[in-house]
Biopython code that builds the backbone (N, CA, C, O; Angstrom):
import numpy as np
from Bio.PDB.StructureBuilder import StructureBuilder

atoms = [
    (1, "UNK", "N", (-9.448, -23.340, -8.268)),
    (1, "UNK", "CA", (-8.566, -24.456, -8.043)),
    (1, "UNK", "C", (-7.225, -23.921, -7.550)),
    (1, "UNK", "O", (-6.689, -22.883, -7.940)),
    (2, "UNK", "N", (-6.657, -24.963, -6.438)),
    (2, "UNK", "CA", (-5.378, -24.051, -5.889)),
    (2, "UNK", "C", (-4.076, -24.871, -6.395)),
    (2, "UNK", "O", (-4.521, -25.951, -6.781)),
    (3, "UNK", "N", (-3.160, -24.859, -6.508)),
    (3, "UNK", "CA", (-2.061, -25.844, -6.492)),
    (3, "UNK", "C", (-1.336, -26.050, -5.310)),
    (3, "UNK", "O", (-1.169, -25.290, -4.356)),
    (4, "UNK", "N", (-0.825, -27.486, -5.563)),
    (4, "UNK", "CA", (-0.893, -28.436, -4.185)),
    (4, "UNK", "C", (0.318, -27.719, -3.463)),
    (4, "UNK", "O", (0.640, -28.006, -2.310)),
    (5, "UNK", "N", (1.102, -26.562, -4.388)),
    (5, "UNK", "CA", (2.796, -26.354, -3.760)),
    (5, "UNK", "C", (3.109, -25.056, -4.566)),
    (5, "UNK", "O", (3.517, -25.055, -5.727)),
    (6, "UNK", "N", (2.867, -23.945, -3.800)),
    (6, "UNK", "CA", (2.783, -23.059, -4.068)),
    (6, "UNK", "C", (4.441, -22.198, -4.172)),
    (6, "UNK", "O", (4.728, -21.025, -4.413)),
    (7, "UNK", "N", (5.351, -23.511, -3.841)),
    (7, "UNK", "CA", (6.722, -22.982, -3.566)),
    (7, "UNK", "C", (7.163, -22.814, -5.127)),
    (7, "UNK", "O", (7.927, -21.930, -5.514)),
    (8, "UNK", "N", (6.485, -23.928, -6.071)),
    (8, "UNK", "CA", (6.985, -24.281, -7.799)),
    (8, "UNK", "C", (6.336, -22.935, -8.280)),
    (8, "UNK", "O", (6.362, -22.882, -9.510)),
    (9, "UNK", "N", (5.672, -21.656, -7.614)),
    (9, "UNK", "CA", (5.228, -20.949, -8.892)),
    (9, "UNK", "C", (5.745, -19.466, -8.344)),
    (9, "UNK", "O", (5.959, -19.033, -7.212)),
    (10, "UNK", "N", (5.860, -18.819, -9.845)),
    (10, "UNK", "CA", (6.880, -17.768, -9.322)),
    (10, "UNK", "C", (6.115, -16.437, -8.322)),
    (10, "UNK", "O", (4.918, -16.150, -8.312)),
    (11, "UNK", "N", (7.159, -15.820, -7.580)),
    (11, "UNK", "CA", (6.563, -14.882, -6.723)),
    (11, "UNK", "C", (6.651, -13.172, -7.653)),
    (11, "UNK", "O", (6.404, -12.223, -6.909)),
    (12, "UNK", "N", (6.924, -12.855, -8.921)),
    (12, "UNK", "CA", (6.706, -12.176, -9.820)),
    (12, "UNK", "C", (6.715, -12.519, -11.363)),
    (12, "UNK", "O", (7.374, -13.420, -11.882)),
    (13, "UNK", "N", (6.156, -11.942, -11.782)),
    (13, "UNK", "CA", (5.860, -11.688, -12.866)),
    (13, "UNK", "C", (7.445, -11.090, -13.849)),
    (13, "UNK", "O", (8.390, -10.460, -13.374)),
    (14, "UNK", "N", (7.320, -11.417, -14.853)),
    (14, "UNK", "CA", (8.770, -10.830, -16.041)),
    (14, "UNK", "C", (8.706, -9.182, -15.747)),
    (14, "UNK", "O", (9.724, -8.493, -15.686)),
    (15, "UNK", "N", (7.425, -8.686, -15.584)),
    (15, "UNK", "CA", (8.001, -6.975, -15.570)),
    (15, "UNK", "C", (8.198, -6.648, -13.788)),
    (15, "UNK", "O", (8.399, -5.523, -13.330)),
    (16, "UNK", "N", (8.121, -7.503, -13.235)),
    (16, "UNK", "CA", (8.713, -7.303, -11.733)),
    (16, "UNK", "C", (7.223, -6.702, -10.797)),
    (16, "UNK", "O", (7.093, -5.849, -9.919)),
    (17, "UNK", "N", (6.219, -7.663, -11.527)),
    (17, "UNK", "CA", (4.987, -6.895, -10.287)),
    (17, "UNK", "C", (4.960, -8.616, -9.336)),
    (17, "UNK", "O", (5.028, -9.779, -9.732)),
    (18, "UNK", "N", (4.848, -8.077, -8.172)),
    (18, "UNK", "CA", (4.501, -9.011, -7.264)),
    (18, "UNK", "C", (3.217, -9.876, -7.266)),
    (18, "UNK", "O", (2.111, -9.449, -6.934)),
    (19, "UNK", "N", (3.507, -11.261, -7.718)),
    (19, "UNK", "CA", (2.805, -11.738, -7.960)),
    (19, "UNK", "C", (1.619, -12.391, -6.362)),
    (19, "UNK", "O", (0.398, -12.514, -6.261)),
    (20, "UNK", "N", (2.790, -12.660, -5.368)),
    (20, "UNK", "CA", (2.159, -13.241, -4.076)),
    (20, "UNK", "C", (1.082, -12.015, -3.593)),
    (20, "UNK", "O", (0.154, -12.328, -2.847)),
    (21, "UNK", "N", (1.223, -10.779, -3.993)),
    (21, "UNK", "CA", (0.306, -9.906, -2.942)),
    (21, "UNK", "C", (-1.078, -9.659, -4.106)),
    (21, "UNK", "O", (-2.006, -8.889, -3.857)),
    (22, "UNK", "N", (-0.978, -10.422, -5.295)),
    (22, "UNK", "CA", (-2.333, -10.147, -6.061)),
    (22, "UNK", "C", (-2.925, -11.328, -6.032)),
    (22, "UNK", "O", (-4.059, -11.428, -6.501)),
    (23, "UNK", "N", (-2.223, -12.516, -5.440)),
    (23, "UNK", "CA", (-2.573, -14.172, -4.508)),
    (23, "UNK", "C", (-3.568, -13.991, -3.511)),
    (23, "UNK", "O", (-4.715, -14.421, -3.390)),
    (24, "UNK", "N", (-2.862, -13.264, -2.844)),
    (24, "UNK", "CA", (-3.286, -13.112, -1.310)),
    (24, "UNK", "C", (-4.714, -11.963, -1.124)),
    (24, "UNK", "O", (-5.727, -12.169, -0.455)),
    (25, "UNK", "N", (-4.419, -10.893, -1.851)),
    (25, "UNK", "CA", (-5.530, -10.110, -2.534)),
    (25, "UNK", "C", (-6.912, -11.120, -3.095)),
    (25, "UNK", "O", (-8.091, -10.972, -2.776)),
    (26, "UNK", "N", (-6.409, -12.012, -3.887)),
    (26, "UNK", "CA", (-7.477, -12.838, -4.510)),
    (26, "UNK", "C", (-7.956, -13.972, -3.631)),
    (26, "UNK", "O", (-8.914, -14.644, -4.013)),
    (27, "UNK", "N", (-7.462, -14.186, -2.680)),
    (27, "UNK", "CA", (-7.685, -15.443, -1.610)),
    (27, "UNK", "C", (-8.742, -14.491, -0.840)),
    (27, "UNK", "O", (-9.719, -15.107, -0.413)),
    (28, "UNK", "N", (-8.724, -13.009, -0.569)),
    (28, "UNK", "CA", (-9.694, -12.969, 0.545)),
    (28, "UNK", "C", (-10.905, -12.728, -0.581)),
    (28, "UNK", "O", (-10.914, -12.733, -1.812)),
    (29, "UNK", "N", (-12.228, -12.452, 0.753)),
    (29, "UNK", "CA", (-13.889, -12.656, -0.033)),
    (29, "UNK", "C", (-14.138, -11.140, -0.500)),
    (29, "UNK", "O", (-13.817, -10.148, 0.154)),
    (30, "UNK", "N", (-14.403, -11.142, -1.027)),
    (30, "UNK", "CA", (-14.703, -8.928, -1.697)),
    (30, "UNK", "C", (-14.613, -8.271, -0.074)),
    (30, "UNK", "O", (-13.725, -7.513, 0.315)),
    (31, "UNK", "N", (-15.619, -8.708, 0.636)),
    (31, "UNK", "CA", (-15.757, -7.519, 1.939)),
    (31, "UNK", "C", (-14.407, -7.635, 2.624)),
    (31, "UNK", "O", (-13.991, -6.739, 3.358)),
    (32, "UNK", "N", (-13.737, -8.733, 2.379)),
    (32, "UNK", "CA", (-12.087, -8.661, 3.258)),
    (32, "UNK", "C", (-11.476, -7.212, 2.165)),
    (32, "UNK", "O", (-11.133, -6.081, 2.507)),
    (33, "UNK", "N", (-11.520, -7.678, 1.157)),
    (33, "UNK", "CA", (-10.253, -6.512, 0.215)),
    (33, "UNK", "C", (-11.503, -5.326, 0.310)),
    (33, "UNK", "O", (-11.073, -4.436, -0.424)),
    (34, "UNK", "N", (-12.597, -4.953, 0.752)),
    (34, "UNK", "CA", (-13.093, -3.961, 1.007)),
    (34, "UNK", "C", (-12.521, -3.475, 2.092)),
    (34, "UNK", "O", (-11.883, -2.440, 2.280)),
    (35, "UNK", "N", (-12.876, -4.488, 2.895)),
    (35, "UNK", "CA", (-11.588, -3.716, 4.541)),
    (35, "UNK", "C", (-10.366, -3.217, 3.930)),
    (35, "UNK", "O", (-10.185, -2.034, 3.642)),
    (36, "UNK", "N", (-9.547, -4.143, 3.745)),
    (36, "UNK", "CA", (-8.788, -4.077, 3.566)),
    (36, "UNK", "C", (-8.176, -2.713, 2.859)),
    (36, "UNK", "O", (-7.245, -2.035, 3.294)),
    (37, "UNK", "N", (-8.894, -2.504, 1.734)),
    (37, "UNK", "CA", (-8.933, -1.062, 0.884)),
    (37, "UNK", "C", (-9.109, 0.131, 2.038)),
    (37, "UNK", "O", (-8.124, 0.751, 2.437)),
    (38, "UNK", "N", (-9.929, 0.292, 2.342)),
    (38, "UNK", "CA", (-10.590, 1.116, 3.547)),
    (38, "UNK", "C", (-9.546, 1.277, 4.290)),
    (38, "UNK", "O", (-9.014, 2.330, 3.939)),
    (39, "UNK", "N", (-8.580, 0.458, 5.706)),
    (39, "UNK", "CA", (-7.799, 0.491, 6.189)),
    (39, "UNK", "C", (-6.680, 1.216, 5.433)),
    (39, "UNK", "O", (-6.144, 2.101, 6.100)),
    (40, "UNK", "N", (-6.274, 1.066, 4.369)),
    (40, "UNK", "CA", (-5.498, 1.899, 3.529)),
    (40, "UNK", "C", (-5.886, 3.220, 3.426)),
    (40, "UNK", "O", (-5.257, 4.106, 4.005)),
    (41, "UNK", "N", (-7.024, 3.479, 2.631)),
    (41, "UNK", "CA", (-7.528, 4.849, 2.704)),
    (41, "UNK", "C", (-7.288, 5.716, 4.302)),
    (41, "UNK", "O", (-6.731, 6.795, 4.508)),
    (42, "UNK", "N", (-7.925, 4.793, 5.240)),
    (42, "UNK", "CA", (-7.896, 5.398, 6.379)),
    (42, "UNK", "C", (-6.258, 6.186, 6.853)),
    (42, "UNK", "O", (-6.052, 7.341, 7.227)),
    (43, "UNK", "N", (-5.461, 5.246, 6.691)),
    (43, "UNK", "CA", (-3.644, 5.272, 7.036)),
    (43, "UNK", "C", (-3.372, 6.914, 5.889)),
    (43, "UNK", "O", (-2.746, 7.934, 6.175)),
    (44, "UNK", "N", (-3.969, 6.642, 4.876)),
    (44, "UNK", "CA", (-2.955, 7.871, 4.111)),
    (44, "UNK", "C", (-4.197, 9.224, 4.420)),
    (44, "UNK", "O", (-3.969, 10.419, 4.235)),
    (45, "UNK", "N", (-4.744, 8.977, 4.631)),
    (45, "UNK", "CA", (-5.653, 10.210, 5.234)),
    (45, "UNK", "C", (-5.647, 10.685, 6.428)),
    (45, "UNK", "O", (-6.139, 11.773, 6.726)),
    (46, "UNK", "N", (-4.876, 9.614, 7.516)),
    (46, "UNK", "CA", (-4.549, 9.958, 9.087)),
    (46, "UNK", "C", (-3.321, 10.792, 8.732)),
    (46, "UNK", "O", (-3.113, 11.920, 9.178)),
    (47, "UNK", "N", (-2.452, 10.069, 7.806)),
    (47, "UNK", "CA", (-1.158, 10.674, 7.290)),
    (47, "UNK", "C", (-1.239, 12.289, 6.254)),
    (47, "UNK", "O", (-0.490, 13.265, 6.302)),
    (48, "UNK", "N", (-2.255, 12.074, 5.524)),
    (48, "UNK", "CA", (-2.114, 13.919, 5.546)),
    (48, "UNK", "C", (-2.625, 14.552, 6.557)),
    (48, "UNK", "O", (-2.126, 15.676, 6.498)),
    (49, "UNK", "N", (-3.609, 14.480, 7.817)),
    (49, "UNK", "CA", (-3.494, 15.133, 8.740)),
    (49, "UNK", "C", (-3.177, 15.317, 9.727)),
    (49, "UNK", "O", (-3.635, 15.989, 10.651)),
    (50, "UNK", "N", (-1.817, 14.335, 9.527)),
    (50, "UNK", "CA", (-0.393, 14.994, 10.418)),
    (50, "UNK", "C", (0.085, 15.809, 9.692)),
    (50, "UNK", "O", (0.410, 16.906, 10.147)),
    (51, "UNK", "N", (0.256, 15.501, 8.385)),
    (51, "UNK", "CA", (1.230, 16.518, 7.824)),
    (51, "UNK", "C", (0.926, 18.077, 7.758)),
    (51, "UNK", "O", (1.830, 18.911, 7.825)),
    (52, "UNK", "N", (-0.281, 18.372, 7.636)),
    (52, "UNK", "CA", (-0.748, 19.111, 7.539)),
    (52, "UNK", "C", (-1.086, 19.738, 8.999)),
    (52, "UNK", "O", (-0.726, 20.897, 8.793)),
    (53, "UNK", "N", (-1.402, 19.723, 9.923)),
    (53, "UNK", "CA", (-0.732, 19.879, 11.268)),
    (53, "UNK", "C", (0.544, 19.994, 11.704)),
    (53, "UNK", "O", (0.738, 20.631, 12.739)),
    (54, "UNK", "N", (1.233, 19.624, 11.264)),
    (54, "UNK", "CA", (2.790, 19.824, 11.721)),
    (54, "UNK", "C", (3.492, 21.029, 10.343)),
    (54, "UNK", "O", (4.595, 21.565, 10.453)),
    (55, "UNK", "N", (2.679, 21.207, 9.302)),
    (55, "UNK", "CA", (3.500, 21.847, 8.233)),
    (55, "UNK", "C", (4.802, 21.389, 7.770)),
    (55, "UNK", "O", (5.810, 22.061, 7.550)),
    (56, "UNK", "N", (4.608, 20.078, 7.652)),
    (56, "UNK", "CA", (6.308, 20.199, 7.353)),
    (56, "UNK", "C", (6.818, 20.818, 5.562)),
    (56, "UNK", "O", (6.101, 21.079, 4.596)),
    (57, "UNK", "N", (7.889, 20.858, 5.675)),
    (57, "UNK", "CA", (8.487, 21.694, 4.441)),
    (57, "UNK", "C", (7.883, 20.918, 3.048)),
    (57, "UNK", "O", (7.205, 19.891, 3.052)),
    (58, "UNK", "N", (8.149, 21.392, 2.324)),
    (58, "UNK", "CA", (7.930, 20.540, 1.161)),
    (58, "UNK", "C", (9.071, 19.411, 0.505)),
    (58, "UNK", "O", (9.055, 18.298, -0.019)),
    (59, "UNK", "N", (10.256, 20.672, 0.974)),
    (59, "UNK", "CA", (11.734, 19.942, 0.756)),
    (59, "UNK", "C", (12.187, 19.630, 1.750)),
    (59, "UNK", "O", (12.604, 20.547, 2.457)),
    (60, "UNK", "N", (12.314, 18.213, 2.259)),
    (60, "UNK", "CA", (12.945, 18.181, 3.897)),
    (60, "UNK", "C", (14.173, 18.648, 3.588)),
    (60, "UNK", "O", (14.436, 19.399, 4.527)),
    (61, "UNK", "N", (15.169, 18.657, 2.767)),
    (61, "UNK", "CA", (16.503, 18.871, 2.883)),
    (61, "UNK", "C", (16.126, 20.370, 3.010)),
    (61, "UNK", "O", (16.464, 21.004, 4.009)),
    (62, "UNK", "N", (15.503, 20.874, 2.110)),
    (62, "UNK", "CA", (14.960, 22.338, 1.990)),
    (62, "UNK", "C", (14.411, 23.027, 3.391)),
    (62, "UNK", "O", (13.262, 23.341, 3.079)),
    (63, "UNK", "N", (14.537, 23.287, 4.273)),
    (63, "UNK", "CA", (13.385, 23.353, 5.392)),
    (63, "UNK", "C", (12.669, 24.765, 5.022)),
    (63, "UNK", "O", (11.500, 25.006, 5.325)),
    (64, "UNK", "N", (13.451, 25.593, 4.383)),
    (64, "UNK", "CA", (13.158, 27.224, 4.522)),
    (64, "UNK", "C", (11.426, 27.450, 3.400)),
    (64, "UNK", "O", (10.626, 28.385, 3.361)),
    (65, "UNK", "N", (11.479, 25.683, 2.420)),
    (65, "UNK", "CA", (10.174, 25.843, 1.484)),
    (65, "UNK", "C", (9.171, 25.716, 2.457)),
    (65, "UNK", "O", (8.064, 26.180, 2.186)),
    (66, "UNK", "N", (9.349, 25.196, 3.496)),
    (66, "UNK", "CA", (7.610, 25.183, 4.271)),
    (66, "UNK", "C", (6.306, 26.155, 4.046)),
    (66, "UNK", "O", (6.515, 27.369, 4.036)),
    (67, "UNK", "N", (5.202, 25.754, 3.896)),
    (67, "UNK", "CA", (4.161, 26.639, 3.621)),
    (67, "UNK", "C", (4.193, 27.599, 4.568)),
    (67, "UNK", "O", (4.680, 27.281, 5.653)),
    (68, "UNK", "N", (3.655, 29.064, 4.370)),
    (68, "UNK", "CA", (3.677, 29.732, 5.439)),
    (68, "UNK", "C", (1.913, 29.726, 5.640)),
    (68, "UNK", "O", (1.400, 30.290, 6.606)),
]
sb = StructureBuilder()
sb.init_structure("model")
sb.init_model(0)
sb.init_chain("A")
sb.init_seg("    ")
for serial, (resi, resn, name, xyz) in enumerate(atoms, 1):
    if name == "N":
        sb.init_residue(resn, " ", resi, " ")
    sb.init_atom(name, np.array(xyz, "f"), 0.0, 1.0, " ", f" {name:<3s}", serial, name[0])
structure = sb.get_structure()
């Protein structure tokens, strides 16, 4: 069941978790938040192998920690 006005209900929770993105999470069908999951996985796994290709430092302020 949905409510008719979604503006009257709050967009977090008392300990400050976002309530609209566990909405919107629950509005799609399992295989959407399966994509959806997946597309994520995919992004931080493209993202360690840049990083890891480029070596960057460990400490950006640091540059001299870079792996050798």
């Amino acid at each position: 069941m949905r409510d008719a006005d979604d503006s009257t209900r709050p967009a977090y929770s008392e300990d400050g978790v976002d309530l609209t993105l566990i909405r919107w999470m629950l509005s799609l069908t399992p295989a959407e938040r399966l994509a959806t999951l997946q597309q994520c996985v995919d992004s931080v796994l493209r993202v360690r192998a840049w990083n890891s290709e480029t070596r960057l430092p460990a400490n950006p302020a640091n540059p001299d920690t870079a792996p050798h």
